[in-house]
N, C-alpha and C positions, 0 to 999 in steps of 0.2 A: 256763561250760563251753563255749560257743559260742564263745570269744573262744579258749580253745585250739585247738577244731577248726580255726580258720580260723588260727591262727599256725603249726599243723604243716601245714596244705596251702598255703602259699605256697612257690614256687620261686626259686633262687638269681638266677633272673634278676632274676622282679618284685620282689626287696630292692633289687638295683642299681639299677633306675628309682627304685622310691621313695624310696633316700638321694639318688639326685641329683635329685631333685623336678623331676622331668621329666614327667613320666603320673601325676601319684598317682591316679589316675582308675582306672588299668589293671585293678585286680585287686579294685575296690572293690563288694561288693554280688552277685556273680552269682548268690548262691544267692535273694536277692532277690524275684527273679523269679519262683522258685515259692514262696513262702511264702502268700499270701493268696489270690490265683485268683478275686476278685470280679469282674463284669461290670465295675465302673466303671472304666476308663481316666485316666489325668494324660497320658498321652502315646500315641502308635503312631510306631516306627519300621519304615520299609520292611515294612510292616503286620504288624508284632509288637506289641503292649500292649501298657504297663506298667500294673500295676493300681495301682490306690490303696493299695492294700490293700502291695502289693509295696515302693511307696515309705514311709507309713506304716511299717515294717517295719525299712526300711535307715535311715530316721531314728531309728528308737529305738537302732539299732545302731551308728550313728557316736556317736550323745550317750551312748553309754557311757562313763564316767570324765570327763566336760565336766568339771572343775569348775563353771562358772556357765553352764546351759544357755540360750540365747537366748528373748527373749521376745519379743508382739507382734511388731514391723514387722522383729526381725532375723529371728525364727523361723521368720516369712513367705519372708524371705531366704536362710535356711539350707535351707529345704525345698525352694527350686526350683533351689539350687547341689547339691544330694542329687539332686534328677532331673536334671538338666542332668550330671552324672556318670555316672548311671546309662544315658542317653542315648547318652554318649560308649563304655559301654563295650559295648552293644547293639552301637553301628555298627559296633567293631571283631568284635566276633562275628561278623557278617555278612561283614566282611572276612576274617576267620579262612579261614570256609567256602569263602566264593568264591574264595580263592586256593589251596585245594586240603584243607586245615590237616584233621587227623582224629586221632583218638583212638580208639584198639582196646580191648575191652571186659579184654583181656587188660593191657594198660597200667592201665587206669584200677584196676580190682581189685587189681594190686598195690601202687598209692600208696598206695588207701587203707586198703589191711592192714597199707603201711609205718607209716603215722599212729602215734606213740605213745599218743595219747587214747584210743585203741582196743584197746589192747592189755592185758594181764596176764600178768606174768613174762614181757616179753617177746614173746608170742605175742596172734596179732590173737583176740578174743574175742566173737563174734558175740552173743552176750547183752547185752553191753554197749555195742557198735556200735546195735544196734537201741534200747537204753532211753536211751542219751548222742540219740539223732537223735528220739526222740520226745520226753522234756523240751523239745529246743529247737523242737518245730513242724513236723518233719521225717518225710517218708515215706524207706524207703529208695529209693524211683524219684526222688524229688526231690532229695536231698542229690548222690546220681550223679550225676543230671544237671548240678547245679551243680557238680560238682565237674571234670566234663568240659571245662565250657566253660571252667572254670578253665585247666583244662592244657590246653585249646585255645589261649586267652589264652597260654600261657606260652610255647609254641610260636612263636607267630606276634612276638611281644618278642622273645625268642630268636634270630629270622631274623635282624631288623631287627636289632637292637644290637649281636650278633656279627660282620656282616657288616661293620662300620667298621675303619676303618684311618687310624695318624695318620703323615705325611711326615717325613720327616727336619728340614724346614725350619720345621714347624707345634711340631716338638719343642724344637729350635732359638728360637724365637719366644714359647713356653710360660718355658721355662726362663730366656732372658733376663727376660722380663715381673717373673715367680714371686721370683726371686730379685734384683731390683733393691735396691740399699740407698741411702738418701736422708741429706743432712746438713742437719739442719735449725738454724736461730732461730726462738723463738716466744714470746710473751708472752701470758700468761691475764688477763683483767681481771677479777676475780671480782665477783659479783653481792652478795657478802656486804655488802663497802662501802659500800653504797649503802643497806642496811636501816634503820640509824641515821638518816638523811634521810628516810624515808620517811612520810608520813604517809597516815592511813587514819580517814575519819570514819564516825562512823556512818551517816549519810546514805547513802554510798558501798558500805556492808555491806549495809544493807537494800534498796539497790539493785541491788547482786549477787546477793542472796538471791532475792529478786523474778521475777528473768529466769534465775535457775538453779535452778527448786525439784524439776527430776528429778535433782538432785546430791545431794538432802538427804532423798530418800524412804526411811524406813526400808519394807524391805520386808513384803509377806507373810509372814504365820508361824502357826504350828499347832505345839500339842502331839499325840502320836500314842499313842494304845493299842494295843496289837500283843502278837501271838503266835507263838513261832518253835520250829522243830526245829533244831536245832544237831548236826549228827551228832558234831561232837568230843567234846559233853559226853556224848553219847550212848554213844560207846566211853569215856570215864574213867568209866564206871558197868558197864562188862560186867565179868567175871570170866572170867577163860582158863582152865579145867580142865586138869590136867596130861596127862590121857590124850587127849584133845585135839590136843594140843602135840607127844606125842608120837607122835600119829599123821599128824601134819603135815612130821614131821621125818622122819620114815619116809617119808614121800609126796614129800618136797624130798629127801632124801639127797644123791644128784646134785647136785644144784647147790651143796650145801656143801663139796663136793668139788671141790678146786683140782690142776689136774695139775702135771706138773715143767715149771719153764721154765728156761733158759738166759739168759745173759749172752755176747755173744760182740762181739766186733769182728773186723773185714778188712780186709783189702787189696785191691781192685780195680781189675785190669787190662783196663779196655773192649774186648772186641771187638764188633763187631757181629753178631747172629745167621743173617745168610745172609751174612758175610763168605766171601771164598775161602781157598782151604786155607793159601795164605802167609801172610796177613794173620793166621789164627787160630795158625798154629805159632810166629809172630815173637813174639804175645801169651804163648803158652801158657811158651815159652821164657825171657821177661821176668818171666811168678809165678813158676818155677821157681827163677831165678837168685835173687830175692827168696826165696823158700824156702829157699832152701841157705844163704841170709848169717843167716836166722835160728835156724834150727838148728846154725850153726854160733857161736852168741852175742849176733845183731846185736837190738837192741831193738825187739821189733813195732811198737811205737808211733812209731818214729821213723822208720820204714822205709815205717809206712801216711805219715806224712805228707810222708814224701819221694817214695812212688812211687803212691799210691795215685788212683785218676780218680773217686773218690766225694767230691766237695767236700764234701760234708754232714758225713760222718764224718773224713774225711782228719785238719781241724785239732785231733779229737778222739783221735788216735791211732787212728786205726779202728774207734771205741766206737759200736757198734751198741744196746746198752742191754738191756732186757729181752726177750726174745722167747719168745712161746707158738707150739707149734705148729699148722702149719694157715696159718699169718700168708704165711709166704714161698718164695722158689721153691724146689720139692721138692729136687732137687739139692742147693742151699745145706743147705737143712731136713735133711735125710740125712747129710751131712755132719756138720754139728752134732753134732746128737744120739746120730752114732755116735763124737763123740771123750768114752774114758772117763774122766777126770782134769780138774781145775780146772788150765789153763795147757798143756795139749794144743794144738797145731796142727795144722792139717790139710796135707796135699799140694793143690796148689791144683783146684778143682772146677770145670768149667764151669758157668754158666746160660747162660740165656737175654740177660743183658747184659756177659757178657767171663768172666773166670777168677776166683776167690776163694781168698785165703788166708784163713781162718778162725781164730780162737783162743777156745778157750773160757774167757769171763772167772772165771764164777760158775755154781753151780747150788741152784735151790729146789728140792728134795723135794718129790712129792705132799703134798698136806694133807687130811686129812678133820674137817672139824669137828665137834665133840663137841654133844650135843643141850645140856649145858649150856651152852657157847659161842654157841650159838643161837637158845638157850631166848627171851629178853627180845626180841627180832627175831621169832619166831614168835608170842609173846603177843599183838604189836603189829599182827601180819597177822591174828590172830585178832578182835582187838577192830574192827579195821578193817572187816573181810569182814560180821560180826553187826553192826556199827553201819550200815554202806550198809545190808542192807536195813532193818533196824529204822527208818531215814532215808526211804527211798520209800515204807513202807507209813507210816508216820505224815503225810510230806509229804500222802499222797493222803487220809487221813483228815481231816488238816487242810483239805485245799481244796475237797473235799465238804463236810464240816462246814459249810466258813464261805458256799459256793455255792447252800448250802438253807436257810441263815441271814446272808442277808445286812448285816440291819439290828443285827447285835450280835455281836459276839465270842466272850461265851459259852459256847454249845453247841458253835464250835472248839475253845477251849481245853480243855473236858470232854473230848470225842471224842479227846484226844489224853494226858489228864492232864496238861495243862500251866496256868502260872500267866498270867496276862493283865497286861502290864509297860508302863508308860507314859515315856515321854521328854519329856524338856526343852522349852523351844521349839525351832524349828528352823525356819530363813527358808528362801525361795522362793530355789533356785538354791545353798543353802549345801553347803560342803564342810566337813567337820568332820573332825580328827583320833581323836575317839571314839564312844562311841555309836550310836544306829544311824544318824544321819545323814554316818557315815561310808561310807554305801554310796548312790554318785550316784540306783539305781534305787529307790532306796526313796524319798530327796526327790522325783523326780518323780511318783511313783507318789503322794505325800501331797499333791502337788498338782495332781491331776490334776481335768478337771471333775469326772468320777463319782464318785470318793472324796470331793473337796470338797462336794459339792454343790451346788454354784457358791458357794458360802461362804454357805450357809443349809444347816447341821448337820443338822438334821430330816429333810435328804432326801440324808443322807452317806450312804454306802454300805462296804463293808467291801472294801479292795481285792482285786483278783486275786492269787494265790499269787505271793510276787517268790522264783525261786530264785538263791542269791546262791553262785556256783563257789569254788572255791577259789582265794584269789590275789586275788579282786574286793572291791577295797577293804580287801587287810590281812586277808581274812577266811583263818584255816587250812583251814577245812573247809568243808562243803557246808551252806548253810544255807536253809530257807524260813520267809517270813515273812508273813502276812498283818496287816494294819493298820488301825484305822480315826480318823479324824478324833475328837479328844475336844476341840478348843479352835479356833477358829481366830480371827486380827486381819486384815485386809485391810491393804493398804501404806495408810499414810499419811505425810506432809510434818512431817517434825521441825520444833518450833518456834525460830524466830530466835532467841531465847535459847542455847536448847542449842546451834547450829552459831555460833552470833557469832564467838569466839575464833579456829574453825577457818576461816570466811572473813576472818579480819582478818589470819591469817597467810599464806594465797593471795593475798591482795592485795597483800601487801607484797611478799609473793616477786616475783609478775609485774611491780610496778613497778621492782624493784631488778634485777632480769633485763633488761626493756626499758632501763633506765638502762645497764647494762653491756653490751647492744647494739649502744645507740648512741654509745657510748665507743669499741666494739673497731670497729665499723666507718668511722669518723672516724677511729681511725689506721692503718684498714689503707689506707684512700682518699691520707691521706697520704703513707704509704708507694711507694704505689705512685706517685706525682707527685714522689718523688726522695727524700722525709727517709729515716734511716738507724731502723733499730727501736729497738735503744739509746738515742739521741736520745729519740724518742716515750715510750718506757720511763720513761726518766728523767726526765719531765715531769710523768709521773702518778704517779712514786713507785713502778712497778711494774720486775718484773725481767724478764731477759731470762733464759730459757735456752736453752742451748745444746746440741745432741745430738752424737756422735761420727755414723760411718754406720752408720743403722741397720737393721734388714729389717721386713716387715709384720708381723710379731707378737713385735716386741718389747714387754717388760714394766714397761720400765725407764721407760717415759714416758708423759702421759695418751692413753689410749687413744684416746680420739676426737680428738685431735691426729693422732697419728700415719694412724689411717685418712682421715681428710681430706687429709694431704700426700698417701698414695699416692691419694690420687684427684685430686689437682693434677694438670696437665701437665710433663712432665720438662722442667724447666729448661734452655734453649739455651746453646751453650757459653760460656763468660764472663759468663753471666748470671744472674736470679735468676727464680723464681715465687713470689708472694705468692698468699693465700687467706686464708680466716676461715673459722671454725668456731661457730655455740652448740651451750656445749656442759648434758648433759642435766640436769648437779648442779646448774648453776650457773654464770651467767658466758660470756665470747666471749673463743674464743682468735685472737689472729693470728698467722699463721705465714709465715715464710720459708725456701724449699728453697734451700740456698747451693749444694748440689754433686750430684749423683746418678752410679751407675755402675751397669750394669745387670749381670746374671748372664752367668758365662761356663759355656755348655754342654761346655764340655769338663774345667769341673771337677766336672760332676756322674755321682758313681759308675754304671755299669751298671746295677747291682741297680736305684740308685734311678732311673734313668729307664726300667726297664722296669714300674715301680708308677706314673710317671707315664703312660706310655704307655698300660697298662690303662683308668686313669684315664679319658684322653682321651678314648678308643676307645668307651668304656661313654657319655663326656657329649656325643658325636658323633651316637653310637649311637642315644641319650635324643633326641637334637636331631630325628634322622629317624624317630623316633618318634614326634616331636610333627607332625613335615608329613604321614607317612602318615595321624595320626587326623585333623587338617584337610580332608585330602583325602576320607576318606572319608566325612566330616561333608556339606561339603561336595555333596558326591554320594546323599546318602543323602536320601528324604523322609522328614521329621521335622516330627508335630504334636501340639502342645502344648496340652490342652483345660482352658485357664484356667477353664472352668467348673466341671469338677470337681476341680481341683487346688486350688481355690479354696474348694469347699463344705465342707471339712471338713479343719480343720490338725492333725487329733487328734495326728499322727504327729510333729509339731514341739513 
């Protein structure tokens, strides 16, 4: 559920940084901050905290969906790259403010009544606002305020990335680069050939096995007993009474009610709206004469795409599509809907962007839906509505239950009349397609110290209620589940037996690969001291291929060929540039660029260099981006108290 709130409150800007992976930092964690509120500190920026408690928090929140979440010395690792983000995005806070950046209580209230997670039929639903921010640990003062600095954040990205602008010559430059196409020779040595020569003793396997036994550690693993509400199943057991249904249909009417909409297309003749009076009579006289040739025979359609200044529709014969009212400018809108006949046109209309001829394509009838046509849609809202709560008040007897019965499952399961269901094994870090270890927080949760009991069962504990949203991990509905440990095995070292075969065949690969190494780089060395590739080719029985010119993402060739050439140097004129490649399957390619020609910006359309141009602007943008947060790093005091960032990793 939290993963939604935070996907509807990001702004168009912070997508643009984070596709061009420029700041992923920007907009990561702010609500963070208030969640925990413990005295112990990981950090103080320009004397703000960050609690422990607050970092704990944004690490359980990025290793949502990890498949294989880090362990020991990464998790160490991952925790202080989680502060060290959190950091980064503090100082720009600071920045925000200091350079003026504010948020009005009136701003903020609107975005988050726009949020769809919040809302029903539409409409923002304060019931549900307050019980979605207390599931996830939230006051409503604290969500606010996270959600402030949020759009403060957006703001201040905003300035920055909008404010760029790319040259003519930089466009110029882009476009030659982009569009270069290269003519290559190049020969693959494959690593395969070399398999059949390869020998591999046992000595050599138990060798490898020896100095690689964190390769061959089957993990951690637990089977789980658990207990769950499943609201889905919970609505396929309600019953929707008709009178019910049909007092819901009564109460929705409206909205099963579809008004008339038209079909229409036009012809537009621009003028501008404070244009002067000749400018708009030479226009208005321009629809007119176009009026008169269509009424007197001429085909609207051909007429929009002869004289019309609405590129959009012009090539469409003036085909504007469906239109509800309310959509567009009153003028036009009136017009419309006062022509009475399917193929009526109008006399042309002013708006607000030059003169309209109108034609009316089509027309839909009002529609009012019948309670049968709506009956199975109403049922559906019915079972939904009685399963949420049915879903909260069980969740909450299940988590008390299990809260004042720790050490046994039990008295949950009664308290709720449900069955107590065991799983599989399930390793430390797995991602499963079924089951419940298809949900990332429930594996953590089964492995966590308290639940484990540090892998002495006797003193396993039943975990905390996990609620699992809808969407997280493939789940339809809203699910909670509490768990506890009924088996557990600690990691240990597979024995050389069982992995033999699987090291005898890494070995061979890596010798047959260094063989085919130093094959391809012996004839590139050649190569470039004067022999011809063909030649070399021809010597080891290999082929040469040969490319036409091609661009960087052609398909037609091994892939990591071709990105190696465009990362050679452009070949000087009459000349050649030689390179090697290993490549990842298998094998060293060597390549020859025989010819290259770079992009010509004047054959590239409008349209599409104004999608480059954006492009640019936004990765310019992102660039001073990245030296504003520098600088204010930089500038900013920032300490780091390894002591308690140290005393407790629970959060990783």
């Amino acid at each position: 559920m939290l993963t939604a709130i935070r996907d509807r409150a990001s702004g168009l800007i912070a997508w643009i940084v984070v596709i061009l992976l420029i700041i992923p930092f920007a907009f990561w964690g702010i609500e963070s901050y208030f969640g925990g509120g413990g005295p112990a500190n990981v950090a103080v920026v320009n004397g703000s905290g960050i609690s422990k408690d607050a970092l704990n928090n944004q690490v359980q929140r990025e290793l949502r969906g990890v498949k294989t979440p880090p362990e020991g010395a990464a998790a160490a690792k991952f925790r202080r790259e989680v502060l060290q983000r959190m950091i980064r995005n503090e100082v720009l806070i600071k920045g925000a403010e200091k350079a003026g950046f504010r948020i009005s209580d009136a701003y903020l209230g609107a975005r988050i009544r726009s949020m769809s997670v919040f809302q029903q039929d539409g409409k923002f639903d304060q019931k549900l606002y307050t019980r979605l921010l207390y599931s996830n640990n939230y006051s409503e003062k604290t969500f606010e305020a996270a959600q402030r600095q949020d759009l403060l954040l957006e703001q201040l990205v905003s300035g920055v990335v909008q404010s760029e602008f790319v040259t003519p010559q930089e466009m110029g430059s882009f476009i030659r680069l982009r569009d270069r196409k290269l003519k290559l020779s190049y020969v693959i040595v494959p690593s395969t050939q070399f398999l059949k020569s390869v020998k591999v003793s046992d000595a050599d396997i138990a060798k490898y096995y020896d100095q690689h036994h964190n390769d061959f550690m089957r993990p951690e693993r637990v089977k789980l007993r658990y207990v769950e509400v499943d609201q889905n199943q919970i609505a396929a057991g309600i019953q929707a009474p008709e009178d019910k249904l049909r007092q819901m249909y009564q109460s929705q009417k409206a909205s099963f009610h579809t008004p008339e909409r038209r079909r229409a297309a036009h012809i537009l003749i621009a003028v501008d709206k404070n244009a002067d009076a000749k400018a708009v009579a030479a226009a208005k006289k321009k629809a007119m004469d176009i009026y008169a040739r269509i009424k007197a025979g001429a085909s609207f359609a051909e007429q929009a795409k002869k004289y019309s200044t609405d590129s959009g529709s012009a090539a469409e014969g003036g085909d504007l599509g469906w239109i509800d009212k309310g959509t567009l400018d009153p003028a036009f809108e009136k017009a419309l809907y006062g022509l009475p006949k399917k193929g009526d046109v109008s006399e042309p209309v002013r708006s607000q962007y030059g003169f309209h001829i109108i034609k009316l394509e089509d027309i839909k009838p009002p529609e009012q839906k019948s309670f049968a046509q709506v009956r199975d849609l109403l049922a559906q809202q019915y079972r939904s509505q009685q399963a949420e709560n049915i879903y909260y008040d069980r969740s909450q007897k299940l988590q008390d239950a299990s809260e004042e019965n720790p050490l046994n499952l039990k008295p949950a399961a009664q308290a709720i009349g449900a069955k107590i269901m065991q799983s599989d094994w399930i390793n430390r870090g797995e991602k499963a397609d079924k089951g419940i270890a298809k949900y990332p927080q429930i594996v953590r949760a089964a492995f966590s110290d308290e639940t484990l009991g540090g892998g002495n069962l006797k003193d396993a504990v039943n975990s905390r209620m996990i609620e699992i949203g809808k969407g997280e991990g493939g789940a339809t509905g809203n699910v909670a589940i509490v768990l506890h440990v009924a088996a557990y095995e600690p990691a240990k070292l597979r024995p050389l037996a069982e992995v033999h075969d699987e090291i005898a065949k890494r070995l061979r690969a890596d010798d047959a690969q260094a063989k085919a190494r130093e094959l391809g780089q012996n004839m590139l060395n050649q190569a470039k001291a004067g022999k011809k590739l063909p030649e070399l080719a021809a010597q080891h029985q290999l082929k040469v291929i040969d490319t036409d010119f091609i661009g960087r993402n052609d398909q037609s060739h091994n892939p990591d060929v071709v990105a190696q050439a465009f990362r050679m140097p452009k070949p000087a004129s009459g000349r050649v540039s030689l390179g090697g490649v290993e490549l990842p399957e298998g094998g060293y390619a060597v390549i020859d660029i025989t010819a290259a020609k770079d992009g010509d910006p004047k054959d590239t359309p409008k349209q599409t260099r104004s999608v480059f141009e954006r492009s640019l602007s936004n990765l310019f943008g992102g660039a001073d981006m990245e030296g504003l947060v520098k600088e204010l790093r930089a500038e900013a005091e920032v300490k780091v108290l390894d002591k308690n960032l140290n005393s407790d990793n629970s959060g990783g």
